[in-house]
N, CA, C and O atoms as a Tripos MOL2 file, in Angstrom:
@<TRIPOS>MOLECULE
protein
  232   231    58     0     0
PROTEIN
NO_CHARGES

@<TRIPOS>ATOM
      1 N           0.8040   -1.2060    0.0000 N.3       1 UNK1
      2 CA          0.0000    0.0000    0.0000 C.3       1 UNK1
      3 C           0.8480    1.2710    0.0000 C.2       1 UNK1
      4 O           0.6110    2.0630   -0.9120 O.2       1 UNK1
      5 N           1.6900    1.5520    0.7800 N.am      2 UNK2
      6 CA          2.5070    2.4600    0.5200 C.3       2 UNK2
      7 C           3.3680    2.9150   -0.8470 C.2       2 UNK2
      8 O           3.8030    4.0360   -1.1080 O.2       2 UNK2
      9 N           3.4640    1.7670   -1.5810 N.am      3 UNK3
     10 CA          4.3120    1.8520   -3.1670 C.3       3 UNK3
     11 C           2.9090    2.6190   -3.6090 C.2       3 UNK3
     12 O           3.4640    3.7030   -3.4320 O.2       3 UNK3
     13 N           1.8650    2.9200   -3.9370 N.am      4 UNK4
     14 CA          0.8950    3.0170   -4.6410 C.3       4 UNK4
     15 C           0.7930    4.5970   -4.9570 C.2       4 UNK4
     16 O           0.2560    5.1460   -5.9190 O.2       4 UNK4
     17 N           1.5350    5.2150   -3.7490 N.am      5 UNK5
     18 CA          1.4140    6.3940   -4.2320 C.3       5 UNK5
     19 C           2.8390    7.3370   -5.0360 C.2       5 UNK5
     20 O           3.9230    7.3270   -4.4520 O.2       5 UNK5
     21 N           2.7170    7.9620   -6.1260 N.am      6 UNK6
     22 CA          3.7900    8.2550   -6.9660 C.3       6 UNK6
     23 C           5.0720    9.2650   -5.9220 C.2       6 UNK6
     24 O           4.9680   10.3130   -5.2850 O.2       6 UNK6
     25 N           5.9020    8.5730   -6.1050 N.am      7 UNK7
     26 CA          7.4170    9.9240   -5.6960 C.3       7 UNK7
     27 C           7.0740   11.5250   -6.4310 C.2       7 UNK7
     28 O           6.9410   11.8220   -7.6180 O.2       7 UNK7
     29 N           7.0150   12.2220   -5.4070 N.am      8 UNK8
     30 CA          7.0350   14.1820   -5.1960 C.3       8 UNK8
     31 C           8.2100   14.2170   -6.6470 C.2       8 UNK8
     32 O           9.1990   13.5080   -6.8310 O.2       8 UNK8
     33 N           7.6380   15.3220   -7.5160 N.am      9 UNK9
     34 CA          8.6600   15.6620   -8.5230 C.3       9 UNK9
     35 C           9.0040   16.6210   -8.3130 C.2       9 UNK9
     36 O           9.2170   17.2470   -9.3520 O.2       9 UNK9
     37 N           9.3230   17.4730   -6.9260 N.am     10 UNK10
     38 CA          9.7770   18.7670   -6.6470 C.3      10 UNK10
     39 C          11.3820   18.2780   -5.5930 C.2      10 UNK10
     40 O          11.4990   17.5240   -4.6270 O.2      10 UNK10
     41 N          12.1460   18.9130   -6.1640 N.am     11 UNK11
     42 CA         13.2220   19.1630   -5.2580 C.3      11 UNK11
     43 C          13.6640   19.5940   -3.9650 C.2      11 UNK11
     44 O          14.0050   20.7760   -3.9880 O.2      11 UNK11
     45 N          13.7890   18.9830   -2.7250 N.am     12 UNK12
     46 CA         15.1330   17.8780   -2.6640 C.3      12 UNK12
     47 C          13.9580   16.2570   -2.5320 C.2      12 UNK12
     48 O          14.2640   15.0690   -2.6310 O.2      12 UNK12
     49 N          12.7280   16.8580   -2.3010 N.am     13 UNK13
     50 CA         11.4950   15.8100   -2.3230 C.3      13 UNK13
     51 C          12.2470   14.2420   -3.0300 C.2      13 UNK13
     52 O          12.6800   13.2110   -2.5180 O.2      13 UNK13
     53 N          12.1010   14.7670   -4.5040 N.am     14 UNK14
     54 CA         12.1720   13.1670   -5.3690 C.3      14 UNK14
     55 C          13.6280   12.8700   -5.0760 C.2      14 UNK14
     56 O          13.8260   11.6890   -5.3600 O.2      14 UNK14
     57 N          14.6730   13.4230   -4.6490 N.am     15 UNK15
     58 CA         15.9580   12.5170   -4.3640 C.3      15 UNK15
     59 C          15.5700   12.0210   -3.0240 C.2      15 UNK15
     60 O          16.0140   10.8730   -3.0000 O.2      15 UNK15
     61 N          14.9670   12.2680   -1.8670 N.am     16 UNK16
     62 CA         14.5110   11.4350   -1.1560 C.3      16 UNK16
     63 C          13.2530   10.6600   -0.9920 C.2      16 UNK16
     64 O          12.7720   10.4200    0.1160 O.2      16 UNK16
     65 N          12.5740   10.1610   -2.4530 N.am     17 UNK17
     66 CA         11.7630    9.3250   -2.4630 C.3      17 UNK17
     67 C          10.6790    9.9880   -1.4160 C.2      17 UNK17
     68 O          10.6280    9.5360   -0.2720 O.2      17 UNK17
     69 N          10.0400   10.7830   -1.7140 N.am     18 UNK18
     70 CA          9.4080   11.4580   -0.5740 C.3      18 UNK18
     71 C           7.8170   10.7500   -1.3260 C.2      18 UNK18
     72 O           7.9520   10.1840   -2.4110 O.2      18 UNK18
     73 N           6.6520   10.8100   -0.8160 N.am     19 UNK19
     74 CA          5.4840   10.6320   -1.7040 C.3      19 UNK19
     75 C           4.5970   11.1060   -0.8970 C.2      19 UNK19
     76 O           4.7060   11.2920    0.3150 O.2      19 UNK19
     77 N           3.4030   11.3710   -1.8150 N.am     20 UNK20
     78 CA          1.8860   12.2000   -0.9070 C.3      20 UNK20
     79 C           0.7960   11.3440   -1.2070 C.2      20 UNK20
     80 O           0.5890   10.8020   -2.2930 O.2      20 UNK20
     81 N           0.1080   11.2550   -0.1660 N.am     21 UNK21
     82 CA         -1.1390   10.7840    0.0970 C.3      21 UNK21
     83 C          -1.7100   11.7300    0.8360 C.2      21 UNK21
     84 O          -1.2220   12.4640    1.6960 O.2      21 UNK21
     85 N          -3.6050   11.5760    0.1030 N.am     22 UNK22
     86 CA         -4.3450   12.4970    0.2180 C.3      22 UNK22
     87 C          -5.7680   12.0910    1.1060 C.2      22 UNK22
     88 O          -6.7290   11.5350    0.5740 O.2      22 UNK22
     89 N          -5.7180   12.4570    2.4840 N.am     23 UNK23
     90 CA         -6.5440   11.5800    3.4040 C.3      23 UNK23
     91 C          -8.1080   12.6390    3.7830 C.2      23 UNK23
     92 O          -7.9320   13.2810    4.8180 O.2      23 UNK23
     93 N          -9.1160   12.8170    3.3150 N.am     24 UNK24
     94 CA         -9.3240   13.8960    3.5960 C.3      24 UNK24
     95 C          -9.5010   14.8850    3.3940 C.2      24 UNK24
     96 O         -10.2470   15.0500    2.4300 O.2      24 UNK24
     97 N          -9.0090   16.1280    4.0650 N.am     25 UNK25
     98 CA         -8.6490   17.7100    3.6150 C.3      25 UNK25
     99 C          -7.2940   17.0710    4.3650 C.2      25 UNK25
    100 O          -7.3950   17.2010    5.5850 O.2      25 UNK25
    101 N          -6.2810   16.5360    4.0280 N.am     26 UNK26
    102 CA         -4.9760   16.4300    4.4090 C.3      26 UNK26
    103 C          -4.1710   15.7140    3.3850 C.2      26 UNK26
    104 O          -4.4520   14.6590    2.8150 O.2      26 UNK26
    105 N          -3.0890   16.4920    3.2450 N.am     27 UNK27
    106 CA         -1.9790   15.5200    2.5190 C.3      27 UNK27
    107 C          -0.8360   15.7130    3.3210 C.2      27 UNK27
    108 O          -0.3140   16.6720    3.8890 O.2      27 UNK27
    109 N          -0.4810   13.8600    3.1250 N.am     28 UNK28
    110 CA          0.0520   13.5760    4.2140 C.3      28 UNK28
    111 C           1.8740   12.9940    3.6800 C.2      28 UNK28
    112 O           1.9730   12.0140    2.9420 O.2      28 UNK28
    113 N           2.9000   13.6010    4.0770 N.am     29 UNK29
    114 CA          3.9010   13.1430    3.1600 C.3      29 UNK29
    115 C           4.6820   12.2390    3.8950 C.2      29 UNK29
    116 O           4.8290   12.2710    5.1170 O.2      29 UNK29
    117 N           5.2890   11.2490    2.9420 N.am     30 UNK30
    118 CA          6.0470   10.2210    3.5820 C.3      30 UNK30
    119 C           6.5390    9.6250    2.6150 C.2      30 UNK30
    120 O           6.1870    9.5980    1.4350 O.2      30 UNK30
    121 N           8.0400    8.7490    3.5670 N.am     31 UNK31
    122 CA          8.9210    8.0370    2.9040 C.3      31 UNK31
    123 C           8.7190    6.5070    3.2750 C.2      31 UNK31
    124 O           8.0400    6.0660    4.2020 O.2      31 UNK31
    125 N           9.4540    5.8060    2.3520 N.am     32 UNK32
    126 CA          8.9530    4.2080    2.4930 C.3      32 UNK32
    127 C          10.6750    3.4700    2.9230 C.2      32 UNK32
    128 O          11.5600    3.8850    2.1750 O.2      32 UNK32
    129 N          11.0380    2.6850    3.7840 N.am     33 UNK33
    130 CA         12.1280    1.9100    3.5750 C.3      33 UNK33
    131 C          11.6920    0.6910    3.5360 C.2      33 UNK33
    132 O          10.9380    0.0050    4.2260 O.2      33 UNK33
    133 N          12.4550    0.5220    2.3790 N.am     34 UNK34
    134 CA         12.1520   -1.1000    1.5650 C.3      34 UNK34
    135 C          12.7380   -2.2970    2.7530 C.2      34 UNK34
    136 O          11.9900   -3.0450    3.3810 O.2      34 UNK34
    137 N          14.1060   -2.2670    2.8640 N.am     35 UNK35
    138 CA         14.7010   -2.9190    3.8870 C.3      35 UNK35
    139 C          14.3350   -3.3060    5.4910 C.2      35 UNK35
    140 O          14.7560   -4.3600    5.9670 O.2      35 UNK35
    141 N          13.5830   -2.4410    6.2210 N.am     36 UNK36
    142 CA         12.9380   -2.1860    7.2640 C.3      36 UNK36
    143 C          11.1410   -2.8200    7.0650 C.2      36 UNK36
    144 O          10.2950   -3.3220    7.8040 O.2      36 UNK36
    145 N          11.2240   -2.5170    5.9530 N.am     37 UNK37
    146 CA          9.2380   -2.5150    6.1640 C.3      37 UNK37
    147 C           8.5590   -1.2290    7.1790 C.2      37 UNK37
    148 O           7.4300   -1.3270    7.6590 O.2      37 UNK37
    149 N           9.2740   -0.2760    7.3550 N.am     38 UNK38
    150 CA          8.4360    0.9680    7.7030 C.3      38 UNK38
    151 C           8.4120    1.9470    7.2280 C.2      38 UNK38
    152 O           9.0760    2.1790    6.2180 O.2      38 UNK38
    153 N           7.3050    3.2180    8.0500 N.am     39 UNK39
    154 CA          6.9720    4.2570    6.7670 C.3      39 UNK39
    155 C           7.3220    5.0400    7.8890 C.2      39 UNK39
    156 O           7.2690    4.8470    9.1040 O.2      39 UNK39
    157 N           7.8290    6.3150    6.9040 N.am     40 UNK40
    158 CA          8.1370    7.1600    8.3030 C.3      40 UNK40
    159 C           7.3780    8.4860    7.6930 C.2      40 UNK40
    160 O           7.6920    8.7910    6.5430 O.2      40 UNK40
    161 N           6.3410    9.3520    8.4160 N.am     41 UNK41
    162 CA          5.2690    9.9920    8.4660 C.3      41 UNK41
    163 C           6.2970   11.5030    8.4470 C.2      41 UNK41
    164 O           6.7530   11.7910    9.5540 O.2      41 UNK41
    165 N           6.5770   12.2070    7.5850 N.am     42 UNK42
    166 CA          7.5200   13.1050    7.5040 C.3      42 UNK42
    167 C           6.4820   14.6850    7.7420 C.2      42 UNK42
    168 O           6.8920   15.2930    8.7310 O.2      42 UNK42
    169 N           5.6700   15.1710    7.2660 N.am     43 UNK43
    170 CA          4.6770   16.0420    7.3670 C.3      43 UNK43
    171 C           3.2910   15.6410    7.0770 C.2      43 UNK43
    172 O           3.1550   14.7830    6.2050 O.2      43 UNK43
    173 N           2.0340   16.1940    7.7610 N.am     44 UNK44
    174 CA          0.4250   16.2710    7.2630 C.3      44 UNK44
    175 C           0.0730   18.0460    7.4380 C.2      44 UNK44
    176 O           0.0870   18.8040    8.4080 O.2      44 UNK44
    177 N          -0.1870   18.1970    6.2080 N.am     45 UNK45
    178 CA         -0.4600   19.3850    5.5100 C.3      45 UNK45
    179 C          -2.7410   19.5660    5.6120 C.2      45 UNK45
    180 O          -3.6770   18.9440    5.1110 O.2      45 UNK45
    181 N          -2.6480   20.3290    6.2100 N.am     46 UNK46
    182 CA         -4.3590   20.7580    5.8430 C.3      46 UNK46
    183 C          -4.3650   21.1550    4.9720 C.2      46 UNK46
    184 O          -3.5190   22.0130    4.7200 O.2      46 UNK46
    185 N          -5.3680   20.7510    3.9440 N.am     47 UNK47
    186 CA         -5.5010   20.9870    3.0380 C.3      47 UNK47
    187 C          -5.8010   22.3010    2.0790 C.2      47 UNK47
    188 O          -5.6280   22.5440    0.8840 O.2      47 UNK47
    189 N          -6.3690   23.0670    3.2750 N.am     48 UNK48
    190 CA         -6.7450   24.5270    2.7300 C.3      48 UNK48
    191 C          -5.5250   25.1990    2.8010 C.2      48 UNK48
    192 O          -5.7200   26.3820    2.5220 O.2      48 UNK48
    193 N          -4.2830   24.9580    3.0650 N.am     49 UNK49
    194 CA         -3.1010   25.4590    3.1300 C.3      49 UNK49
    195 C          -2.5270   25.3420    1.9970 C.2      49 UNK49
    196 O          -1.4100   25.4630    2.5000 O.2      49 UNK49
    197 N          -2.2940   25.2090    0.8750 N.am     50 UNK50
    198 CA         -2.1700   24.7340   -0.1840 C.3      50 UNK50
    199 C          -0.8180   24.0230   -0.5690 C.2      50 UNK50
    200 O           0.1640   24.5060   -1.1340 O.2      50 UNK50
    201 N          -1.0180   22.8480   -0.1470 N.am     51 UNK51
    202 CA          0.0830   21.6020    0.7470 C.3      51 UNK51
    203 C           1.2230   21.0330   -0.6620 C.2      51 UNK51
    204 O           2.1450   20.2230   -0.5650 O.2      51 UNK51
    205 N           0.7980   21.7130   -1.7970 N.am     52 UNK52
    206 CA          2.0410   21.7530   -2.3770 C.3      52 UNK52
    207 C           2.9150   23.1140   -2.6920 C.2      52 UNK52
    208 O           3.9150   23.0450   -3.4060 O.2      52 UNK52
    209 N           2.4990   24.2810   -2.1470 N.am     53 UNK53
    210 CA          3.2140   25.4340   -1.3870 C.3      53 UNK53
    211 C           4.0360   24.9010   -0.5970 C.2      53 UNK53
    212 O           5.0870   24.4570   -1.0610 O.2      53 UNK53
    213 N           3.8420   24.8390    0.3870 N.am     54 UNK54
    214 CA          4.0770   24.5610    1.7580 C.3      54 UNK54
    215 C           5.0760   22.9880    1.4810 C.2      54 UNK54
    216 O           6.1360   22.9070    2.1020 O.2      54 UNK54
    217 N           4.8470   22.3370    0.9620 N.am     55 UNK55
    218 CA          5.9080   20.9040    0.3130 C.3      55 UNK55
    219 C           7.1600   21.2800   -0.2780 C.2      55 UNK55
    220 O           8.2240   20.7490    0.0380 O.2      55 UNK55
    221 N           6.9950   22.6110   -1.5300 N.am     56 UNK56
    222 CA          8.0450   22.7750   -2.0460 C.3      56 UNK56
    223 C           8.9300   24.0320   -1.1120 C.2      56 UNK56
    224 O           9.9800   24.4140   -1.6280 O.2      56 UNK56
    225 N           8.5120   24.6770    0.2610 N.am     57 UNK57
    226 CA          9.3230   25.6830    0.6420 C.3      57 UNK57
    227 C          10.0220   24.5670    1.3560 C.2      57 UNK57
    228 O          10.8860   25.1990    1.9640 O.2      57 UNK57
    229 N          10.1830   23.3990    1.6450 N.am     58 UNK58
    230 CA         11.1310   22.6690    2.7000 C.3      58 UNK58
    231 C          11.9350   22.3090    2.2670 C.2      58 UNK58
    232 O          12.7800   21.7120    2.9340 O.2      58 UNK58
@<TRIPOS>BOND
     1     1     2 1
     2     2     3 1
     3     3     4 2
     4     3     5 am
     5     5     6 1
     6     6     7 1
     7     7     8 2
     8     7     9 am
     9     9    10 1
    10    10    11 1
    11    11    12 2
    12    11    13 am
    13    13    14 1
    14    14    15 1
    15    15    16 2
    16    15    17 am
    17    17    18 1
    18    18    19 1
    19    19    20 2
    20    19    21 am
    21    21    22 1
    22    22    23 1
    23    23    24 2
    24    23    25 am
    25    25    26 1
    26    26    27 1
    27    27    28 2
    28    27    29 am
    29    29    30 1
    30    30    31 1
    31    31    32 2
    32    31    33 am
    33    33    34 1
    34    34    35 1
    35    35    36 2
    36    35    37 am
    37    37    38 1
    38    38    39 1
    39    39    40 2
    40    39    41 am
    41    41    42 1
    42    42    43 1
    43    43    44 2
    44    43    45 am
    45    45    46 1
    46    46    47 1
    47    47    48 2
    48    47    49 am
    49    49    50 1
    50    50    51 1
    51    51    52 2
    52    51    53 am
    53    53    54 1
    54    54    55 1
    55    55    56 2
    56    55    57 am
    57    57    58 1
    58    58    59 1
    59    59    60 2
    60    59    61 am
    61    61    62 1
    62    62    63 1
    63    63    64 2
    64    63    65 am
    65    65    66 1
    66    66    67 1
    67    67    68 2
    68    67    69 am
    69    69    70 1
    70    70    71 1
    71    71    72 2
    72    71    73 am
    73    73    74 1
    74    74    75 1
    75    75    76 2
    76    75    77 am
    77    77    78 1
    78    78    79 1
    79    79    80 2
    80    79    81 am
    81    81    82 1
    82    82    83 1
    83    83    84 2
    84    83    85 am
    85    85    86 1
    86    86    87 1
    87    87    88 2
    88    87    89 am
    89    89    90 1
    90    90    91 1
    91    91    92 2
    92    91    93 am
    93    93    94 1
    94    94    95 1
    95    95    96 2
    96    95    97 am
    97    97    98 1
    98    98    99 1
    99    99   100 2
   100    99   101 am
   101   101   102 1
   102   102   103 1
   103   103   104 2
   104   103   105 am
   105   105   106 1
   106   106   107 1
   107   107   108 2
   108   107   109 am
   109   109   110 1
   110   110   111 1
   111   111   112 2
   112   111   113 am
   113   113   114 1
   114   114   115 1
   115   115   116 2
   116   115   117 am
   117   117   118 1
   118   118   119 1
   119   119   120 2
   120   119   121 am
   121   121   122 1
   122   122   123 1
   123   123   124 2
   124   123   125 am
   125   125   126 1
   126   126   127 1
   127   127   128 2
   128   127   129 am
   129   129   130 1
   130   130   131 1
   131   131   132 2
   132   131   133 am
   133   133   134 1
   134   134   135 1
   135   135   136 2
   136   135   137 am
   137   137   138 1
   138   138   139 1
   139   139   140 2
   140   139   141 am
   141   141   142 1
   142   142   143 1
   143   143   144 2
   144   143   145 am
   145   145   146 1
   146   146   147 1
   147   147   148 2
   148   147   149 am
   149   149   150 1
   150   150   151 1
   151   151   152 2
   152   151   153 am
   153   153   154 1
   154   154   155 1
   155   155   156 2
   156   155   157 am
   157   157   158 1
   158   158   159 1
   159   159   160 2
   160   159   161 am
   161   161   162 1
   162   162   163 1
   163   163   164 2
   164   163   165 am
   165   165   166 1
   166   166   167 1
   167   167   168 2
   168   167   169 am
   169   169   170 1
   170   170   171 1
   171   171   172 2
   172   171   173 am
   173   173   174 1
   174   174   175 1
   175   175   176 2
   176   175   177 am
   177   177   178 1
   178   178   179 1
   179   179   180 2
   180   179   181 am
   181   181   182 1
   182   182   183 1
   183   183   184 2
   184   183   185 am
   185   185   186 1
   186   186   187 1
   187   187   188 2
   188   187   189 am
   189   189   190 1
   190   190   191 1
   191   191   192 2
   192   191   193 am
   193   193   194 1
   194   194   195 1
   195   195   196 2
   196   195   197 am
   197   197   198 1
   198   198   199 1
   199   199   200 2
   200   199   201 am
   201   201   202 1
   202   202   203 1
   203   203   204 2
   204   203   205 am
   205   205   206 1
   206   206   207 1
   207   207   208 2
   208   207   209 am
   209   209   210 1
   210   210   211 1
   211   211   212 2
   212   211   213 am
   213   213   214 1
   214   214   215 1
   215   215   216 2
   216   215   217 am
   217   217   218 1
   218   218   219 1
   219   219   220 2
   220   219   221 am
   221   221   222 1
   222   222   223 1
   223   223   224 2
   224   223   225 am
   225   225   226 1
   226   226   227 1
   227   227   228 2
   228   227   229 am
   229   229   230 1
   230   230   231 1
   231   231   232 2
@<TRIPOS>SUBSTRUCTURE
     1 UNK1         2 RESIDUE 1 A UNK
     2 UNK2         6 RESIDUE 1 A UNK
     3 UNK3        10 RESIDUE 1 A UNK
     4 UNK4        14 RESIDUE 1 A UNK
     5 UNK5        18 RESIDUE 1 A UNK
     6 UNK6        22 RESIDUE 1 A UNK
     7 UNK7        26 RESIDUE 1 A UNK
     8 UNK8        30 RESIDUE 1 A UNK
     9 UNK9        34 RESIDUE 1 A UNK
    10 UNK10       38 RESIDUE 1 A UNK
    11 UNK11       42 RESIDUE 1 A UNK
    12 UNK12       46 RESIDUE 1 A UNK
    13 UNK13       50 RESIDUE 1 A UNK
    14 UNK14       54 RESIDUE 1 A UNK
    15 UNK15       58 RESIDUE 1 A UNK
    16 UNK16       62 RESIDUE 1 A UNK
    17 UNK17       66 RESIDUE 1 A UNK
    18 UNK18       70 RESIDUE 1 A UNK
    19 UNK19       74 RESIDUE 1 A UNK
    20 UNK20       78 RESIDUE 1 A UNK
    21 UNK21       82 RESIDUE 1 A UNK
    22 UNK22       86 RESIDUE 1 A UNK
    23 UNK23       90 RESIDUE 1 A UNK
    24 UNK24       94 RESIDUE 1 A UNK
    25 UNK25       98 RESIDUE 1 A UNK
    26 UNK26      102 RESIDUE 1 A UNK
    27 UNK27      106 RESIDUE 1 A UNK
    28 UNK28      110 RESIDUE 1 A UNK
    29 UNK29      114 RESIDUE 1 A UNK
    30 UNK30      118 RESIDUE 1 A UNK
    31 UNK31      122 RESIDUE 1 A UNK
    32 UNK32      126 RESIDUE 1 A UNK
    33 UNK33      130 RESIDUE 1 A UNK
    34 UNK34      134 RESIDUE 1 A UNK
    35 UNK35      138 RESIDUE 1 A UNK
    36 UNK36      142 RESIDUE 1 A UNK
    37 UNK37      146 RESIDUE 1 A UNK
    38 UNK38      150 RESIDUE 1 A UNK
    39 UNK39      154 RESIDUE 1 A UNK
    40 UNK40      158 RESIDUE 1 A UNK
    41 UNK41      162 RESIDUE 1 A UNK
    42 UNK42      166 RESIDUE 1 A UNK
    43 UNK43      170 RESIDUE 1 A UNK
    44 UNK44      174 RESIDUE 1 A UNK
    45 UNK45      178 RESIDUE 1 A UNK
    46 UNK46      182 RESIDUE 1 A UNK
    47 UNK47      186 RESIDUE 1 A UNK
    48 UNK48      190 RESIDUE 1 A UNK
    49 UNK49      194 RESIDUE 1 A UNK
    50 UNK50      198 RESIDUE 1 A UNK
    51 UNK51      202 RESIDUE 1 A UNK
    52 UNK52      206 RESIDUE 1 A UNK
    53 UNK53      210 RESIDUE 1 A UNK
    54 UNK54      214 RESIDUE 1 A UNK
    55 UNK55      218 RESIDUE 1 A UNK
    56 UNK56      222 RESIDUE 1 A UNK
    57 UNK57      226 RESIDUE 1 A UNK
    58 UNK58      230 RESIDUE 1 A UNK
């Protein structure tokens, strides 16, 4: 379930495999380690914030 959602094409995002899922009024960003089997929950953005603003100032 986690592969399903596409890698961020904004910079430094896609060199760290970053990806968004959209839960809601929230998008929620996170990375996957293959080796581990866990997800690590990096930011959740409200949605009225306009959460790919706010994605690409980090």
């Amino acid at each position: 379930m986690p592969w399903c959602h596409p890698v961020l094409n904004w910079k430094p995002w896609r060199t760290q495999s970053v990806r968004r899922m959209t839960v809601d009024n929230h998008a929620i960003l996170y990375m996957v380690y293959d080796k581990s089997c866990k997800v690590l929950i990096i930011r959740i953005i409200y949605g009225a914030r306009d959460p790919d603003r706010v994605a690409r100032s980090e």
